[in-house]
N, C-alpha and C positions, 0 to 999 in steps of 0.2 A: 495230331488231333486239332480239330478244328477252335479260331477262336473263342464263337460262342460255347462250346463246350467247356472250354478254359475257364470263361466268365461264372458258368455255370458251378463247376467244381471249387473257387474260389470263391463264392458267394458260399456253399453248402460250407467249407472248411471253416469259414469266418462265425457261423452259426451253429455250428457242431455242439451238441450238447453232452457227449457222450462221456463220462468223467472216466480219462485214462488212469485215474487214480482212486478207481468207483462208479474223526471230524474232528489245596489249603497245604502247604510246606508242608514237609513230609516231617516223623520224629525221625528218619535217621539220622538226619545230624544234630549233635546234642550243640550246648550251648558253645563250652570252651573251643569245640571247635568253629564254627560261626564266629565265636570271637577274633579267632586266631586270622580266619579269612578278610573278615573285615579291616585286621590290622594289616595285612598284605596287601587287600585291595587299594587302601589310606598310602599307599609305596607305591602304587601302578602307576602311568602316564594317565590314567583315565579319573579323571574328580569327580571320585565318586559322592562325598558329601557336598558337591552340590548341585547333582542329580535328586530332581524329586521323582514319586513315581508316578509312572507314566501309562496310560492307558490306551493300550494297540488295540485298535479294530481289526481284525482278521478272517479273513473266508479261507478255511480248509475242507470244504465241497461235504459230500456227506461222509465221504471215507475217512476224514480225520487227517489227522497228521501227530504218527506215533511219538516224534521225538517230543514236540506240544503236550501231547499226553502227559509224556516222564517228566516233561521239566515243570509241567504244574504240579503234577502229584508228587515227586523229591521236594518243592520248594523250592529251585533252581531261578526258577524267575521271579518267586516273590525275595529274594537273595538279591536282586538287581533290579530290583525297584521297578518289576515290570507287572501287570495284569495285561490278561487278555479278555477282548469283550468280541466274542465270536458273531460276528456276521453272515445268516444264511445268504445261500444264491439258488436257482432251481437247476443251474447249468453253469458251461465253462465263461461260456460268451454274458451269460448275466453276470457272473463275477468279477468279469473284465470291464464291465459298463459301471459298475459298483466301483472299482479303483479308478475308473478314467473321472468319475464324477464326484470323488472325494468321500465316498461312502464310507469306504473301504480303508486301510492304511498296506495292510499285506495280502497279498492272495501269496498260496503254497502250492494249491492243486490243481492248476488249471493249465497243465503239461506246460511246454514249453511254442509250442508253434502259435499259441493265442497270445502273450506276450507280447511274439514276435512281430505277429500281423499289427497288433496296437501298435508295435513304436511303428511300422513300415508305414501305416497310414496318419502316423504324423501326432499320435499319444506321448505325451513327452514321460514315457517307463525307465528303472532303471533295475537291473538285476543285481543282487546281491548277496547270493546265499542258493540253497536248494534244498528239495525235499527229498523225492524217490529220483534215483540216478538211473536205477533200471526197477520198472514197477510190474513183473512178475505179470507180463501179459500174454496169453497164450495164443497158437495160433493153432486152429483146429479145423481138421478135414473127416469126410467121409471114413469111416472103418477101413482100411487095407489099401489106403490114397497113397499112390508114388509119393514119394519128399523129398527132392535132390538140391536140397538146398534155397536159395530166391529164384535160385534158375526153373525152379518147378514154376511161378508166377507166369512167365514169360506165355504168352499170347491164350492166357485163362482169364475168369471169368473170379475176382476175388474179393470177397466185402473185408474192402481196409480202405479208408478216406486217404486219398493221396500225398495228405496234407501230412500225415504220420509220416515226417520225414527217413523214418530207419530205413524205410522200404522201398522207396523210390530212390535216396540215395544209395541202398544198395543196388538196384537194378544199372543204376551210372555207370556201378563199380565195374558190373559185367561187361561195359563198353559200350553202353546204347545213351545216346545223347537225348531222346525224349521217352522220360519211362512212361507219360501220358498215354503214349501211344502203342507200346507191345504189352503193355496189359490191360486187362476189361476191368477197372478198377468201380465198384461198387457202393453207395453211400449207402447205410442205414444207420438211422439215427438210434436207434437201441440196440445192444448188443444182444440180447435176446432173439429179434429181429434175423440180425447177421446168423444167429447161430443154427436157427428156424431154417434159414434158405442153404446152410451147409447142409444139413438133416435133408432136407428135399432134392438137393442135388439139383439148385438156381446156381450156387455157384462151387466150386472147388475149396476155395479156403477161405479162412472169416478170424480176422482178427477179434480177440475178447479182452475186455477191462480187466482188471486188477480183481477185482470184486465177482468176477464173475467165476473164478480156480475151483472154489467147490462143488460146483455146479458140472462146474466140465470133468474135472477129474472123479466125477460121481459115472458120468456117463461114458467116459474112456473106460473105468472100472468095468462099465456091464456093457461093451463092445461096442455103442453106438455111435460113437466117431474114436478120431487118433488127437492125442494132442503132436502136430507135426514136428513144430519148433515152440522158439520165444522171441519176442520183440528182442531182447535183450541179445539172442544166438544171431540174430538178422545183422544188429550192430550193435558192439559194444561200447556201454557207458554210453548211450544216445540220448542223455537227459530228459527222462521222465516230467519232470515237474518242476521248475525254478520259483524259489521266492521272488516275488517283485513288489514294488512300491514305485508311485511317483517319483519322478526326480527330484522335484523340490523337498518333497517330504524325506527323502533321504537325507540329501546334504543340509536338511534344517536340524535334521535328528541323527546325527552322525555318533550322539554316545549311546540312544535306544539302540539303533542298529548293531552296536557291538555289544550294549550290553544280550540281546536277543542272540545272540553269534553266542555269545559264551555260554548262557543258558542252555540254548541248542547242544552247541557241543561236549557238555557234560550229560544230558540228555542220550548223544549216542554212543557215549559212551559205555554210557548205563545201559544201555539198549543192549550193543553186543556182546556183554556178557550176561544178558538177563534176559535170552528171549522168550522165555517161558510166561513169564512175569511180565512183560511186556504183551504179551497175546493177551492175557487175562486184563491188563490195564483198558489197552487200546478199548478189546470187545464190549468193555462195560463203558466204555466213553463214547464210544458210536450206537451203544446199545445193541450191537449184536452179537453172535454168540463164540463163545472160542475158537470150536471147529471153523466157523466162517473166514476168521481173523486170521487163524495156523495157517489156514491153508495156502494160501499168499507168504505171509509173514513167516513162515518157518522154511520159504524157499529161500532158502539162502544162497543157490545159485542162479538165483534170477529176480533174487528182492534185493534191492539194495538202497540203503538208505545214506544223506550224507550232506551235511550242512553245507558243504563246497561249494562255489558260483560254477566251478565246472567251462570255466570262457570258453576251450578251444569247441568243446562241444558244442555248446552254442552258437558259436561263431560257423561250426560244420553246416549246423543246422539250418541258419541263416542263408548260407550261401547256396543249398539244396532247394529253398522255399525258393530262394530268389530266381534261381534256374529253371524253377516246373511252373512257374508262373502262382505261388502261391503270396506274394508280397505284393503291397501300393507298388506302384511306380515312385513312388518318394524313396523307395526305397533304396536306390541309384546313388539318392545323395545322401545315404545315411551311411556313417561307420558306428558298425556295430556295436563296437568296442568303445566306443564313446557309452553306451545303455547296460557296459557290464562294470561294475565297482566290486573290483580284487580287493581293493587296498583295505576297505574298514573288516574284512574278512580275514586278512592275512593279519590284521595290528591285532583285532580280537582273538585270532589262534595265539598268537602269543601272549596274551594277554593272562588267557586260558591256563596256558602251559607252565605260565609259569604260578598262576595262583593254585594249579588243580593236577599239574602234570604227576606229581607226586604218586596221586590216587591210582594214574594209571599210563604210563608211563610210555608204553608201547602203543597204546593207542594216538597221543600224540604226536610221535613221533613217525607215525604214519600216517598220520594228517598233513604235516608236513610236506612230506612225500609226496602222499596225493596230489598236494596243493601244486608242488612245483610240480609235477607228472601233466597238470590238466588246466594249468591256469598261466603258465610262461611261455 
């Protein structure tokens, strides 16, 4: 493909609006227990009495961010001396302007590839944590459309920003060194849009948001397209959405960040045994409605949630952007891996495990797991 095309595709990706992700202490824990954790906490490496609390500014786009949900509504983060004071944005790329410009302290939902382009062009970001690992996003054709795989892609006509690294790094996979150029890759900036031009037979296939699953599987229901695949079947664990923060604001707030880590992960804890309860939380926190909420959320094999930083992914991710020409040219002299912090993630799982492992024991313990599976 030619370079002004490049230019052109790279400009749209940096401006993409499209939310791949799409927003008072609870009584279960009575007093003696709370007492008992505070006395555990008062034994952690982390000083906690003289931590005061602390108030994050946070952009979780409009879909939310369910663990945020649990850990306000358990008391999880008022337990660690955290409040959140939620920051709107109208799009991914405003909420990226909003962290570059100190508006912000966390963004959650604002995928992974807009992160990237901020540190590539020279935004001093740092990663450290994450939201949706795979965010339950469909990809949908015409009613009785061939599906062979990505290889169906190959010299079609597809509304998916190229920037959605799953898909062009899987086209690599197949052995083609610029996936730019063997598929007609298509920008629309609402998924509505994308799904309009699949229904009219403009293009073959149209990837859809998170938010969009009820909508489509209303219409698979009454035969007027297929869902083919998912982001998530295209590649596995391709990281959805990463927590990010400044780099300063991190290494300034090195105990918030863990205490936020731990909250979280008692959060998803909570979550994977309570997904029921969790649909009904989330829905009335983004103000929409159950059905809307399940229908995602209750995919469990293509929703997944997980406070993890997720490196290697990232680092995948990075290295795909950098080869389709979606990153600054700064980006040459950037290591990655300098913009991803393991460490306050790995010291809070333990942190965690040992104040909370108790509660649930298997879940930790595969965190663990996770952790060395996707971050060593």
């Amino acid at each position: 493909m030619k370079r002004r095309i490049f230019a052109m595709l790279l400009a749209a990706s940096m401006t993409f609006g499209l939310a791949a992700c799409g927003s008072s202490g609870s009584e279960g824990t009575d007093g003696e227990k709370k007492e008992e954790s505070t006395e555990k906490t008062e034994d952690s490496d982390t000083d906690q009495d003289s931590k005061e609390e602390t108030v994050v500014k946070w952009n979780c786009g409009t879909s939310g961010n369910v663990l945020l949900t649990i850990a306000e509504d358990k008391g999880y983060l008022e337990e660690e001396g955290i409040a959140i004071e939620y920051v709107q944005a109208n799009a991914n790329a405003d909420a990226m302007t909003l962290l570059a410009t100190g508006k912000v302290d966390v963004v959650s939902n604002s995928g992974t590839s807009n992160p990237l382009q901020q540190i590539a062009s020279g935004v001093d970001l740092t990663i450290f944590g994450g939201h949706m690992v795979e965010g339950c996003m469909p990809v949908v054709a015409k009613a009785g459309a061939e599906w062979n795989g990505i290889e169906s892609f190959i010299g079609k006509k597809v509304a998916v920003n190229p920037s959605y690294f799953a898909f062009t790094g899987a086209v690599m996979d197949l052995g083609y060194d610029n996936p730019l150029e063997v598929v007609d890759w298509e920008i629309y900036t609402d998924y509505n849009d994308a799904l309009a031009a699949v229904t009219r037979g403009d293009v073959e296939y149209a990837l859809m948001g998170t938010g969009q699953n009820l909508s489509v599987q209303e219409m698979a229901a009454n035969g007027e397209i297929d869902i083919v695949s998912y982001q998530s079947e295209i590649m596995e664990n391709y990281s959805c959405c990463r927590m990010e923060a400044q780099t300063k604001w991190v290494n300034d707030n090195p105990d918030t960040v863990k205490a936020i880590i731990r909250a979280l992960l008692r959060a998803q804890s909570y979550y994977e045994d309570n997904k029921d309860e969790a649909v009904k939380l989330h829905a009335e926190k983004i103000e929409a409605t159950e059905e809307y909420v399940a229908a995602y959320m209750k995919d469990e094999e293509h929703y997944f949630v997980s406070v993890d930083p997720l490196k290697n992914s990232v680092v995948r991710a990075w290295e795909i952007l950098d080869k389709t020409g979606f990153l600054d040219e700064k980006a040459k002299e950037i290591d990655i891996e300098d913009h991803i912090n393991t460490t306050l993630y790995e010291e809070a799982l333990a942190e965690a495990t040992k104040l909370y492992g108790e509660e649930a024991p298997e879940f930790y313990e595969e965190a663990k797991t996770f952790f060395e599976e996707n971050n060593k």
